[in-house]
NUVONU-85786 format. One line per field, with one value per atom (N, C-alpha, C): atom name; x, y, z; residue in one letter. Coordinates in steps of 0.2 Angstrom, whole numbers. Layout:
// NUVONU-85786
gupa: [CA,...]
px: [X,...]
py: [Y,...]
pz: [Z,...]
guvex: [A,...]
END
This chain:
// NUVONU-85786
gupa: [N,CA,C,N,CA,C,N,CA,C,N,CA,C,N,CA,C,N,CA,C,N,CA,C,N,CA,C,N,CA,C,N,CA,C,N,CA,C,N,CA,C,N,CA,C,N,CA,C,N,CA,C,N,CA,C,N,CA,C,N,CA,C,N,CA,C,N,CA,C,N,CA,C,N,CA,C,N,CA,C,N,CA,C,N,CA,C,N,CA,C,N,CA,C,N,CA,C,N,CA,C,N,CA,C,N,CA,C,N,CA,C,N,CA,C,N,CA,C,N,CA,C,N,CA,C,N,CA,C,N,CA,C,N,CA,C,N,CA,C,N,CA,C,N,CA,C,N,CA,C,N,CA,C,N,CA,C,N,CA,C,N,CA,C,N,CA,C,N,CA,C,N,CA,C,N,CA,C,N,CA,C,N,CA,C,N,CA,C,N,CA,C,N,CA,C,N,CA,C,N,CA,C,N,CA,C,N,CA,C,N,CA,C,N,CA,C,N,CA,C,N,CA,C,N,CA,C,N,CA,C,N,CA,C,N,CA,C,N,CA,C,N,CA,C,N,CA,C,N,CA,C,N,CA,C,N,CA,C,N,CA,C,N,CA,C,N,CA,C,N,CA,C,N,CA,C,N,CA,C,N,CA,C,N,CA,C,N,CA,C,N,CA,C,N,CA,C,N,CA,C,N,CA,C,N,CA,C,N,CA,C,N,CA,C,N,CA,C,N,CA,C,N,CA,C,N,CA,C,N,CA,C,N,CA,C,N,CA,C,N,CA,C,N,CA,C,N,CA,C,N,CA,C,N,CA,C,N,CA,C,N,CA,C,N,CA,C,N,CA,C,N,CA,C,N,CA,C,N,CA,C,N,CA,C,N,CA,C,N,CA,C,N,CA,C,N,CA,C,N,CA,C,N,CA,C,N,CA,C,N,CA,C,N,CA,C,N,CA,C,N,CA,C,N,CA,C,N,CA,C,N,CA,C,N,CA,C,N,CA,C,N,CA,C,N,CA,C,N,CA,C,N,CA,C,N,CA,C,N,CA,C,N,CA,C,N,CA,C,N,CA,C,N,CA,C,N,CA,C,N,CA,C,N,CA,C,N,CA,C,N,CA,C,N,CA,C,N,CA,C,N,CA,C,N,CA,C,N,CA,C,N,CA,C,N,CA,C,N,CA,C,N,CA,C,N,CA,C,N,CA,C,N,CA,C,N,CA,C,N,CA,C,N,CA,C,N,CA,C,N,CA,C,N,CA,C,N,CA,C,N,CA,C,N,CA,C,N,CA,C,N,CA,C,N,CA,C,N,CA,C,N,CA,C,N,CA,C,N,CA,C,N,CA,C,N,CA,C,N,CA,C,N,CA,C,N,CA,C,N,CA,C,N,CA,C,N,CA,C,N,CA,C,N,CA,C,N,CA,C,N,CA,C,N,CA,C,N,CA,C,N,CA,C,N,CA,C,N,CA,C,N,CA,C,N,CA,C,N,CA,C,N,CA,C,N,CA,C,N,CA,C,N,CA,C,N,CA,C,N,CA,C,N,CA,C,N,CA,C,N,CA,C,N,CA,C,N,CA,C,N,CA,C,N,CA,C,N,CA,C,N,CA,C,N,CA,C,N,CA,C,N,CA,C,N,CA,C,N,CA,C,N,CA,C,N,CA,C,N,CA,C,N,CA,C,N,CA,C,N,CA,C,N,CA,C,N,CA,C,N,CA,C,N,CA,C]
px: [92,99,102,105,109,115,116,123,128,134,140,144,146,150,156,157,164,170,170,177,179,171,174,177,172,174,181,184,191,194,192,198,201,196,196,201,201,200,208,212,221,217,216,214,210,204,200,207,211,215,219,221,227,220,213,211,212,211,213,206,202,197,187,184,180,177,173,169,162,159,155,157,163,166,169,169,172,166,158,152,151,149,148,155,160,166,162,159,159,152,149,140,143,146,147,152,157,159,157,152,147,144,142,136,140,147,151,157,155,163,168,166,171,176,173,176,178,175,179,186,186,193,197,194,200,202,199,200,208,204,206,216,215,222,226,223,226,228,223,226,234,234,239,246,243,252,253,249,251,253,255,257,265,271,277,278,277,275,284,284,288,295,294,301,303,300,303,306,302,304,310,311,317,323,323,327,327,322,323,327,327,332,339,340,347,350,345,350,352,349,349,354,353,361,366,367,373,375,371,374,377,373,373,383,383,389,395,394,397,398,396,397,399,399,404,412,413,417,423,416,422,422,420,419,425,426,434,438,440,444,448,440,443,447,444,447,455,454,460,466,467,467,470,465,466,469,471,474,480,481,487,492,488,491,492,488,491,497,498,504,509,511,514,516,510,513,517,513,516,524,523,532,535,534,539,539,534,533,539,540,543,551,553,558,562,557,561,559,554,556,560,564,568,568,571,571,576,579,585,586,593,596,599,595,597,604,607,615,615,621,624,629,633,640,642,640,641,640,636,634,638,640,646,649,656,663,665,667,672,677,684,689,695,700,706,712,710,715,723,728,735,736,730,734,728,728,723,716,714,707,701,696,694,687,685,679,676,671,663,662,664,660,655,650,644,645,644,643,637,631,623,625,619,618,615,614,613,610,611,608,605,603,600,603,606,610,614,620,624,623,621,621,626,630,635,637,638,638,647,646,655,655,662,662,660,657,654,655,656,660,651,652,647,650,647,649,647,652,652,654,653,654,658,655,659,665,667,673,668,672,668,675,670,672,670,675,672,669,660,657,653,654,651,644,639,632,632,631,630,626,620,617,617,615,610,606,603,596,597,589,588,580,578,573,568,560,559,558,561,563,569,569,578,578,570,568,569,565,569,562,557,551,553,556,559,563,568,571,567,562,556,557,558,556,562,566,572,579,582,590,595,597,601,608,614,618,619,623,621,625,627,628,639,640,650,650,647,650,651,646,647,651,652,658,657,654,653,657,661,665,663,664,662,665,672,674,672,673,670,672,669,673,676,682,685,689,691,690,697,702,703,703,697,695,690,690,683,685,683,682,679,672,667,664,661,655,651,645,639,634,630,627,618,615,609,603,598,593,592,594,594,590,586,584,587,590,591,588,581,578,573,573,569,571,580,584,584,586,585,577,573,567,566,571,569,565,564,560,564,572,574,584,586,593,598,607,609,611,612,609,606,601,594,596,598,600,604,611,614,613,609,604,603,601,597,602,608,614,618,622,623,632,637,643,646,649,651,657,663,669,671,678,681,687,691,699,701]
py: [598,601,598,602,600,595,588,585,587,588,590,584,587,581,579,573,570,573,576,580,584,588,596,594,587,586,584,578,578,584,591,593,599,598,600,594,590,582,585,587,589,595,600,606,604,599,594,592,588,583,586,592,596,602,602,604,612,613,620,624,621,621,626,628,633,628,628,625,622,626,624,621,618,616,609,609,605,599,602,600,595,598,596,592,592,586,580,583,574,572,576,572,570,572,568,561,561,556,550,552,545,542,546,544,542,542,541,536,527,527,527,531,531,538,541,550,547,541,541,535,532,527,533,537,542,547,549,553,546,542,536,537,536,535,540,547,551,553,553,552,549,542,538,541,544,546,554,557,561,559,555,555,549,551,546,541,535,528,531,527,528,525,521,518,525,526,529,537,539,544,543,536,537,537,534,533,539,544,552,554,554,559,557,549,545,551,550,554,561,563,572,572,565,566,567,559,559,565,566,572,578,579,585,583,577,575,576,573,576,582,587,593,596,594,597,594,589,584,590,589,596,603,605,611,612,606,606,604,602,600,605,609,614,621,622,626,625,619,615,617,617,620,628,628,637,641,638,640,636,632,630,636,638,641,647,648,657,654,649,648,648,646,646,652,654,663,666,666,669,670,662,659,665,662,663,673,676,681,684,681,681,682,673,672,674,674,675,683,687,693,696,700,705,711,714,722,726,731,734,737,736,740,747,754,760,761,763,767,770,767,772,770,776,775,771,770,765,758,756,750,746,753,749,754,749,754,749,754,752,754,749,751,745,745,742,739,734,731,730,726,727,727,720,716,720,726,730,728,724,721,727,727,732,728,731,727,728,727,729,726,731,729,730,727,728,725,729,729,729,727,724,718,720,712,705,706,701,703,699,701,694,697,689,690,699,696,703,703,709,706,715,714,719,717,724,721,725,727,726,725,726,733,732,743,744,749,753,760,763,768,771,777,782,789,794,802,805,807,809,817,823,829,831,828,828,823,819,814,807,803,795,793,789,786,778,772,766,766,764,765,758,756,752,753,748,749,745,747,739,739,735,737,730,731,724,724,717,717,714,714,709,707,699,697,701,701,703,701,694,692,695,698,701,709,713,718,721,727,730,728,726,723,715,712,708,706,712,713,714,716,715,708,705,697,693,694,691,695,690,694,694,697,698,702,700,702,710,714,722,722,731,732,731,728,727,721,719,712,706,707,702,706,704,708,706,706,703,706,702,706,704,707,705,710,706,708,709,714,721,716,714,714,717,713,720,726,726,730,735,731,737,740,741,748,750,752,753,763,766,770,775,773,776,770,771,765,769,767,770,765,767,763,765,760,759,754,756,751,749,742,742,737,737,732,730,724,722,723,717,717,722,728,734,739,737,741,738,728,728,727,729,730,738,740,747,753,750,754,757,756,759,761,766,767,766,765,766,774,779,785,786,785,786,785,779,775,777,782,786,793,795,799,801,795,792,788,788,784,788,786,789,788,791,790,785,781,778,778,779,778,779,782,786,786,784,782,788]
pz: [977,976,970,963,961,964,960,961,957,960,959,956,950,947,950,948,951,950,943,943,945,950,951,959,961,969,968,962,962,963,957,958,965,970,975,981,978,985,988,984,987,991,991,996,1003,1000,1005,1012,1007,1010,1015,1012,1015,1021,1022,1024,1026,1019,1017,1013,1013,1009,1015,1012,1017,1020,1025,1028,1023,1019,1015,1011,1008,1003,1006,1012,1014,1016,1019,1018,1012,1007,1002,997,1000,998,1001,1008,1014,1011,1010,1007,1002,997,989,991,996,997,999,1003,1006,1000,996,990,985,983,976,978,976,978,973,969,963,967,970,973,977,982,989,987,981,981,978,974,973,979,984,990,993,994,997,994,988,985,986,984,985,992,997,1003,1006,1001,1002,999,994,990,994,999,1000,1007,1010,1017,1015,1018,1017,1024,1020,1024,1030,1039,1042,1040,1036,1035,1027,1024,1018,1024,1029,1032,1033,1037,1041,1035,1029,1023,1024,1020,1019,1023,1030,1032,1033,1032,1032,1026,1023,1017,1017,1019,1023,1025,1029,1036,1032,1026,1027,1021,1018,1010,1017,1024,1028,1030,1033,1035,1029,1025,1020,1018,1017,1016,1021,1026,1034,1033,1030,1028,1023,1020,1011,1014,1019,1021,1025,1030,1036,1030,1025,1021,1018,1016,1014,1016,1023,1030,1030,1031,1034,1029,1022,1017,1015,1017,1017,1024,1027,1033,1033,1027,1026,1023,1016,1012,1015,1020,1025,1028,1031,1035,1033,1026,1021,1019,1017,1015,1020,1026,1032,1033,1032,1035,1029,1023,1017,1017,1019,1021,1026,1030,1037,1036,1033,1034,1025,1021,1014,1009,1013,1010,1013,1007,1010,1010,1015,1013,1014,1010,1011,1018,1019,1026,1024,1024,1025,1027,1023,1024,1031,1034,1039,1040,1040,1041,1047,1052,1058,1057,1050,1049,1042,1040,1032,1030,1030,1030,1022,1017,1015,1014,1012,1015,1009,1006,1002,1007,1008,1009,1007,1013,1008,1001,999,993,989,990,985,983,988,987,990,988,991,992,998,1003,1004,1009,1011,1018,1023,1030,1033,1033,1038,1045,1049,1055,1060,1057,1060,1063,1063,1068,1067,1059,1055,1047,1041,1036,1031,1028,1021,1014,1013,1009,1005,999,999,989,988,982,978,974,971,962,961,955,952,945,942,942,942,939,933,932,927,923,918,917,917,920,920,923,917,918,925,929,935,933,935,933,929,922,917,913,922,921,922,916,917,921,925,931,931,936,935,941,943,948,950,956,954,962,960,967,972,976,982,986,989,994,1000,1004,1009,1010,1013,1013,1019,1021,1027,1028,1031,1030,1036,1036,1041,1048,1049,1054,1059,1055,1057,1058,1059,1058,1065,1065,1072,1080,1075,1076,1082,1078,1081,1086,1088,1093,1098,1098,1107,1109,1106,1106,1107,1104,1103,1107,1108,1112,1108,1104,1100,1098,1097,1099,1097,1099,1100,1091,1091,1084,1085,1081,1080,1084,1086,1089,1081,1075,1071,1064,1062,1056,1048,1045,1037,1033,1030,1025,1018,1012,1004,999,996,991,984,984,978,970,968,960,956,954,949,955,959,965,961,960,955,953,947,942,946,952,956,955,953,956,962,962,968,968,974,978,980,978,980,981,988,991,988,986,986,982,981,981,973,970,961,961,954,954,945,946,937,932,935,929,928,932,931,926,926,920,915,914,909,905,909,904,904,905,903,907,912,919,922,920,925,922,924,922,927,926,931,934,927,929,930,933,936,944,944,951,954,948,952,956,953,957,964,964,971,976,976,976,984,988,994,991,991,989,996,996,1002,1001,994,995,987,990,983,984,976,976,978]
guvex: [X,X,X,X,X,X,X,X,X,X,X,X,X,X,X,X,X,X,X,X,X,X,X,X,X,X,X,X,X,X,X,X,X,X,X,X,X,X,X,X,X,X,X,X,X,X,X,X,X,X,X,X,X,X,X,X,X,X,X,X,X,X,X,X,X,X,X,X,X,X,X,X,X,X,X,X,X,X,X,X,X,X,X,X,X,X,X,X,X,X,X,X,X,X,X,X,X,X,X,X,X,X,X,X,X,X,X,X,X,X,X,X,X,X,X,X,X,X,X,X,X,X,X,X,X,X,X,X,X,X,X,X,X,X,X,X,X,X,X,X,X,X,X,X,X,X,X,X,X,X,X,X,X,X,X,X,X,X,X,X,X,X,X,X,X,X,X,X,X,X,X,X,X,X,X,X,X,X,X,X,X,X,X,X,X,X,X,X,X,X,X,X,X,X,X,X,X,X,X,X,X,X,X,X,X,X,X,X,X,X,X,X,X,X,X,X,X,X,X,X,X,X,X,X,X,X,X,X,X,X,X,X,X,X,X,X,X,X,X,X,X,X,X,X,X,X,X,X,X,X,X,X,X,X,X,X,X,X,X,X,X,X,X,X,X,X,X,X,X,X,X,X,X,X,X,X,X,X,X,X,X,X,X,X,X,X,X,X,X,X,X,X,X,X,X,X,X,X,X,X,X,X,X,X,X,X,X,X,X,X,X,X,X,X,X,X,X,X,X,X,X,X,X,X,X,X,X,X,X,X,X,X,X,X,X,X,X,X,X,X,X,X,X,X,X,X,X,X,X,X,X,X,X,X,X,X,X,X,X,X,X,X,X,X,X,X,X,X,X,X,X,X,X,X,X,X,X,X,X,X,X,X,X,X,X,X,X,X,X,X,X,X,X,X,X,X,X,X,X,X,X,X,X,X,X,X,X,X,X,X,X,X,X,X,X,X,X,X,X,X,X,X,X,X,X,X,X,X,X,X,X,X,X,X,X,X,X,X,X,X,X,X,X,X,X,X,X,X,X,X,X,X,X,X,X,X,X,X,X,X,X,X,X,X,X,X,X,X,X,X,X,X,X,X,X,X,X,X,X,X,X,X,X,X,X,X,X,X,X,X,X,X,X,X,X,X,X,X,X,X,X,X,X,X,X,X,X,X,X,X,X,X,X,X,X,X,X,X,X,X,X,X,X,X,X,X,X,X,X,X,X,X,X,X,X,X,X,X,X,X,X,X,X,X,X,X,X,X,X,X,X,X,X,X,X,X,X,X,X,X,X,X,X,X,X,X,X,X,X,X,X,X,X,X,X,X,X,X,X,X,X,X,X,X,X,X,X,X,X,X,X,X,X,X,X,X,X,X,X,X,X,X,X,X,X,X,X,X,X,X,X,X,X,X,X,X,X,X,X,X,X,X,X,X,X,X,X,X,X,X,X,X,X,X,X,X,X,X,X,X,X,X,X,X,X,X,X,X,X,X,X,X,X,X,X,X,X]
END
């Protein structure tokens, strides 16, 4: 029988090792190894580098763990975090958006007092806030007239949603009053929803607004 060189049985000895290799291949690794001990110190060493001594084990997986621990570490940090910034939304959601309170004659009266002051009653049961306008000269059927806009808001805390939950006091038990600027030149009052800066950038007019505008009160 031809001999098998030493290089070809090296380059097999990883497949030998790992015992991946045929039966007949495996045969003729073990005859060339008794007989070569240049093949069998090489089988020998490579054996050695291919098996991790018990202590590098246990280091390996120290470090597994702790990179593992760690990254459980950044991951609740990061949870914890982010269920921050919902809470926060939530609140500010809750307690600081607003939204406008619908005209009805039951809920806001206006009306000029003695000293010619002219005013603004809401009778809800709560609000976040009363916005109005100076008078303003705008064509009304022809006739310029000084008009000015008002509306209220309220947060959604204060929604109708809310009263399931809460006991709150009925409608005209609280009374808000806010006088009108300029109440003087006021000609008409008209109730509804304005945004400023929509008009000053140009998205939007007060004739456009007045449109859309519910008349609440006329000299």
């Amino acid at each position: 029988m031809k001999k098998i060189k030493c290089t070809i049985i090296q380059d097999v000895l990883p497949l030998y090792i790992d015992e991946v290799v045929s039966q007949d291949t495996k045969e003729m690794v073990d005859e060339h190894l008794q007989s070569c001990d240049k093949c069998q110190k090489e089988y020998e060493s490579m054996k050695q580098d291919l098996y991790i001594p018990v202590e590098n084990k246990d280091s390996l997986f120290n470090n597994i763990s702790k990179k593992w621990r760690k990254k459980k570490v950044i991951v609740s940090i990061i949870s914890i975090l982010v269920t921050a910034i919902i809470l926060i939304g939530v609140f500010l959601y809750v307690f600081y958006y607003e939204t406008v309170i619908p005209y009805s004659e039951d809920l806001i009266k206006i009306e000029r007092q003695d000293d010619n002051q002219l005013v603004s009653h809401y009778f809800g049961e709560s609000y976040a806030g009363f916005n109005g306008t100076h008078p303003m000269p705008l064509e009304i059927d022809g006739e310029k007239k000084n008009v000015s806009f008002i509306f209220y808001t309220k947060t959604v805390v204060d929604s109708p949603s809310s009263n399931l939950i809460n006991n709150k006091k009925s409608l005209n038990e609280q009374e808000y009053i806010f006088e009108l600027p300029e109440s003087e030149k006021i000609d008409m009052v008209y109730y509804v929803d304005f945004d400023v800066e929509k008009i000053t950038d140009g998205k939007d007019s007060w004739n456009s607004i007045l449109k859309r505008a519910v008349l609440i009160w006329e000299k």
